[in-house]
C-alpha positions in Angstrom: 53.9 -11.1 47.8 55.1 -7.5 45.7 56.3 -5.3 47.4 55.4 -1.9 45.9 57.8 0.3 47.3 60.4 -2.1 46.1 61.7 -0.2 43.1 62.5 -3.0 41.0 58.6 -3.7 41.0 58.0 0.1 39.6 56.7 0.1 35.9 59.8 0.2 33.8 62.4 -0.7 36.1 64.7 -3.5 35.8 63.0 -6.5 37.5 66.8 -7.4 38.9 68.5 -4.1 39.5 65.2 -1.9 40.7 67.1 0.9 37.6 64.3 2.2 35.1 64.9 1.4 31.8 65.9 4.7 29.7 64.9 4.4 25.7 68.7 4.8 24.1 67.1 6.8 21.2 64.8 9.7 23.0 66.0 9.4 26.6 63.0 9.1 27.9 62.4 6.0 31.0 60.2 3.3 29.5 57.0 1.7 31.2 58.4 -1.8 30.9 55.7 -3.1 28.5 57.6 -4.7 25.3 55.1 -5.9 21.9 57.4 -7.9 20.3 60.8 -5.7 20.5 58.2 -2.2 20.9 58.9 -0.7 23.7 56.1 1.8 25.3 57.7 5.4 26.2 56.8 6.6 29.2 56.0 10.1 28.2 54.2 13.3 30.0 50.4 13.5 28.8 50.7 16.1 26.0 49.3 19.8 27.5 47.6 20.6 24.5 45.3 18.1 25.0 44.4 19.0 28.4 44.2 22.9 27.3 42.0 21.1 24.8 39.5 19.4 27.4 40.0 22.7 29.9 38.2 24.9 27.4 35.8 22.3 25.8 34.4 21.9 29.5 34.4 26.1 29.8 32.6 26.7 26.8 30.1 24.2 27.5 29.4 25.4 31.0 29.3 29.0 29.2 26.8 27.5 26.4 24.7 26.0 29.0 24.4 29.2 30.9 23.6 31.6 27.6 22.0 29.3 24.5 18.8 26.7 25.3 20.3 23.9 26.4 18.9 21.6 28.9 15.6 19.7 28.3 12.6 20.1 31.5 9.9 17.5 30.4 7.7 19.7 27.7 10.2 22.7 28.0 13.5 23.7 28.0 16.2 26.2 29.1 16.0 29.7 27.1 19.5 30.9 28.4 20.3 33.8 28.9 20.4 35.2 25.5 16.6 33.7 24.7 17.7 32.4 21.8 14.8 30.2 20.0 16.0 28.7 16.7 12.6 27.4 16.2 11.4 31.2 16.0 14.7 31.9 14.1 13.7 29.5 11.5 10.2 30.7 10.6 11.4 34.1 10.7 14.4 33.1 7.8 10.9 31.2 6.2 8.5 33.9 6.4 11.2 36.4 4.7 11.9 33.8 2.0 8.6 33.2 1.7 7.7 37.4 1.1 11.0 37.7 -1.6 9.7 35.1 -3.6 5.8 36.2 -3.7 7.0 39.1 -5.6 7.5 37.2 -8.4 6.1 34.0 -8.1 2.7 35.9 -8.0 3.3 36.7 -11.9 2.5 33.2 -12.6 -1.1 33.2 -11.2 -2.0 34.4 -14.6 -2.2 31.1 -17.8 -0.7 33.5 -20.3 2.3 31.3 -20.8 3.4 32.9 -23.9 4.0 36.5 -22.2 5.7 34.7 -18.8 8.3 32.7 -21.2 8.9 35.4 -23.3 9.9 37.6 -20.0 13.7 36.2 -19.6 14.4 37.7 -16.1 11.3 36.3 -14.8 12.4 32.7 -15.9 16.0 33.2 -14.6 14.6 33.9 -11.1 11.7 31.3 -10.9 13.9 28.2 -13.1 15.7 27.5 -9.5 12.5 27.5 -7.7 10.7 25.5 -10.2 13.5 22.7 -10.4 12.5 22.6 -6.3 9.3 22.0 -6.5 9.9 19.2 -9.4 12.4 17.9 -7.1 10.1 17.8 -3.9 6.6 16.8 -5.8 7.3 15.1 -9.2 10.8 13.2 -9.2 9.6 10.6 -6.8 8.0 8.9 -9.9 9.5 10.9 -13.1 13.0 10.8 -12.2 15.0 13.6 -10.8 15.5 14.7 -14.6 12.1 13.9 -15.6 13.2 10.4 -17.0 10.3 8.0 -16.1 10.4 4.8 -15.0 8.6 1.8 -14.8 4.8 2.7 -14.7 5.8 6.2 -15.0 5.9 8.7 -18.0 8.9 10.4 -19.2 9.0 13.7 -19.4 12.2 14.8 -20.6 11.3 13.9 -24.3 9.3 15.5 -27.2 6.6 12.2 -26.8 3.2 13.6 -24.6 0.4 11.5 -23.2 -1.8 14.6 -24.2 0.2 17.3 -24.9 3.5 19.2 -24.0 1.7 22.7 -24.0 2.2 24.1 -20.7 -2.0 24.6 -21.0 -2.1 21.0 -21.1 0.5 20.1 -18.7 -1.0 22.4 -16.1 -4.4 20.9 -16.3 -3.0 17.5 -16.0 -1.4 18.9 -12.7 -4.1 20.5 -11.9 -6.4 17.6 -12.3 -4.3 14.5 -12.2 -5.2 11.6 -14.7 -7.7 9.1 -13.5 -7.6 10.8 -9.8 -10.0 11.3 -7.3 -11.0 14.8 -8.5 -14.0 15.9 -10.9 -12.3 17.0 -13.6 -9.6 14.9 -13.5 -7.9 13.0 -17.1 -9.4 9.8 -17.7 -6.8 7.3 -19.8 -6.8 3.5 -19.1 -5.8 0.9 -21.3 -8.6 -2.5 -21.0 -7.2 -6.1 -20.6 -7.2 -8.2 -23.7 -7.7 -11.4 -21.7 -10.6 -12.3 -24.5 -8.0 -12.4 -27.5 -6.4 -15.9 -28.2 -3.5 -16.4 -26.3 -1.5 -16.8 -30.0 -2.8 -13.9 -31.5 -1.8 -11.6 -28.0 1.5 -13.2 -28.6 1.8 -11.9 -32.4 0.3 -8.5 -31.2 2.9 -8.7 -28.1 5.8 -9.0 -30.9 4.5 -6.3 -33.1 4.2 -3.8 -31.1 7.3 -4.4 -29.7 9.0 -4.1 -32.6 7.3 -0.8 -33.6 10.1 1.5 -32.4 12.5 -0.3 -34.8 11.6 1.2 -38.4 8.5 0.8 -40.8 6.1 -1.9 -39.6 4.1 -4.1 -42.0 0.8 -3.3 -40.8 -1.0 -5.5 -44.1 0.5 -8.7 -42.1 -1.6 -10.4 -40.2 0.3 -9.1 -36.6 -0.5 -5.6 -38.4 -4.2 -6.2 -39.1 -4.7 -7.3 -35.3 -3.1 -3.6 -34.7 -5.3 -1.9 -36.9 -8.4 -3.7 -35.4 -7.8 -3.4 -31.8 -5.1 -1.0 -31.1 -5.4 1.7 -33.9 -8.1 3.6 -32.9 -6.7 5.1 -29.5 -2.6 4.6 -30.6 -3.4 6.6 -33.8 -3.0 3.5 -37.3 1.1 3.7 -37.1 1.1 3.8 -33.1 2.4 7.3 -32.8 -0.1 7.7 -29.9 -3.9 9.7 -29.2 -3.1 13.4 -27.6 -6.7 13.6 -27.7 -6.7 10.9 -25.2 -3.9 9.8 -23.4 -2.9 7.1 -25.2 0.6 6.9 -25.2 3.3 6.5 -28.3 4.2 2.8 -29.0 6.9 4.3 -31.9 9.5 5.2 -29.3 11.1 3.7 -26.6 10.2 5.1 -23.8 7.1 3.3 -23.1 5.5 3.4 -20.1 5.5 0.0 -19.2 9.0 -1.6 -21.1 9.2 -1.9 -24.7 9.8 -5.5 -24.7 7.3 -8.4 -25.7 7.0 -10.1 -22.6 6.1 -6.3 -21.1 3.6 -5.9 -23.8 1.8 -9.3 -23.0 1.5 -8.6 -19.4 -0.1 -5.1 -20.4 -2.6 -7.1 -23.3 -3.3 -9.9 -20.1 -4.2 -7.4 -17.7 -4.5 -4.0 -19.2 -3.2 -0.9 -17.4 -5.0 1.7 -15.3 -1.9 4.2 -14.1 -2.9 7.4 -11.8 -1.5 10.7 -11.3 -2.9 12.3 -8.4 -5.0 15.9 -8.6 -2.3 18.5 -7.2 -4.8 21.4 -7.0 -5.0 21.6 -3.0 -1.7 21.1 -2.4 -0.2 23.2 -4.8 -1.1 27.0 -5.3 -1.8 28.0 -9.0 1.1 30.1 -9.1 3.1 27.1 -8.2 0.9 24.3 -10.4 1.7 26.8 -13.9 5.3 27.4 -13.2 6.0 24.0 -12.6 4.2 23.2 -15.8 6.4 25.3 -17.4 9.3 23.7 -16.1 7.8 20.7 -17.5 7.4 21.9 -20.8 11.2 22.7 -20.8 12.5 19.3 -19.9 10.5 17.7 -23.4 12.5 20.8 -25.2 15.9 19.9 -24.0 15.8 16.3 -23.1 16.1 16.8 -19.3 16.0 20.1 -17.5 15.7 24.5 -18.6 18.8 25.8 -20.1 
């Protein structure tokens, strides 16, 4: 059985001689644990550490005494101070909230031409505007109004209707084939009647529209002209009047790629943009339509 008062037993000491074992280079004993040819020092615990821990512990005991701190079921500890950063933080709201009504009010009017011709006004309300993109729109269109599959893009000079900020804000206003009685209605019906060879050619065609002059005399053209024409417009550049979108450029809603274009011929399409009156104040539906309107002028965001 060890004896511990035995010194050689002592961590560090020579198991034969009961000496501790003193590291030659810092001349400090050594706990007599070795990892291969390591030896551990057996150094003081450094103070500024436990400095360290003393005033961590004093300055929580101090926070728990003055800031809220400790949770009582439905409650909790005010401190002494009373601090609530729940108040705090309606209070910092409420006086963001009454800086930015004195401008954003300006925009409960639809004369567009006057607000974008006032340049001060749209330095201030640009950052504020991108926000409410951000936090409403770039779920779907992209954070620079990009699109996606199924969704629009917005960042080019191609409209479903039209990039007037009149038009963009009734489309916000409204939403496009939304629950709301004056909402856009746009929906493209499934050609599931048409021979499956002639939805092929058409699939092709209009696929290859965005790629230069198309040969609408051919037979692929005269299936365009008879079934597509009248809401794309006769070369595909799209019906503002209705919502019918481009077919000329690339940013189609759906993919510009035949198999894309069959699958929207099978089934036909019936996208919907949800009614933001409600939700949005006018103030905040016009502005954002005229933040709209600048990402089609400059291909993704005001400048």
């Amino acid at each position: 059985m060890r004896n511990p008062t035995d010194p050689r037993n002592l961590p560090g000491a020579d198991p034969h001689t009961g000496n501790r074992k003193i590291d030659p280079v810092t001349g400090y004993d050594t706990t007599g644990h070795d990892w291969g040819g390591i030896t551990e020092l057996n150094t003081a615990f450094p103070k500024i550490v436990i400095w360290a821990l003393v005033l961590t512990f004093l300055y929580s005991v101090v926070s728990w005494i003055l800031l809220p701190a400790w949770p009582t079921g439905r409650d909790y500890t005010r401190g002494l101070l009373g601090l609530d950063q729940g108040e705090e933080a309606i209070k910092g709201f409420n006086d963001l909230s009454d800086r930015r009504q004195d401008w954003l009010s300006r925009f409960s009017g639809d004369d567009f031409d006057a607000l974008r011709a006032d340049a001060a006004l749209m330095a201030a309300a640009m950052p504020a505007a991108a926000r409410l993109f951000s936090d409403n729109c770039a779920a779907c269109h992209g954070t620079l109004g990009q699109g996606g599959p199924g969704f629009p893009v917005l960042s080019d000079d191609t409209w479903l209707w039209s990039g007037d900020p009149e038009e963009i804000a009734m489309t916000i206003r409204h939403g496009i084939n939304a629950d709301d009685p004056d909402t856009r209605y746009a929906e493209m019906p499934p050609f599931d009647w048409m021979e499956r060879p002639d939805r092929i050619a058409l699939a092709e065609f209009v696929a290859d529209l965005p790629n230069g002059p198309a040969d609408f005399e051919s037979s692929a053209g005269t299936l365009f002209s008879e079934n597509c024409g009248s809401c794309h417009g006769e070369t595909g550049a799209g019906g503002l009047e209705i919502g019918a979108p481009s077919l000329t450029d690339r940013a189609m809603i759906y993919g510009q790629y035949p198999e894309a274009v069959m699958l929207t011929l099978r089934h036909g399409r019936h996208g919907v943009m949800p009614a933001w009156t409600g939700r949005l104040s006018e103030a905040e539906i016009n502005l954002l339509a005229l933040y709209v309107a600048q990402l089609g002028q400059h291909g993704g965001g005001p400048r």
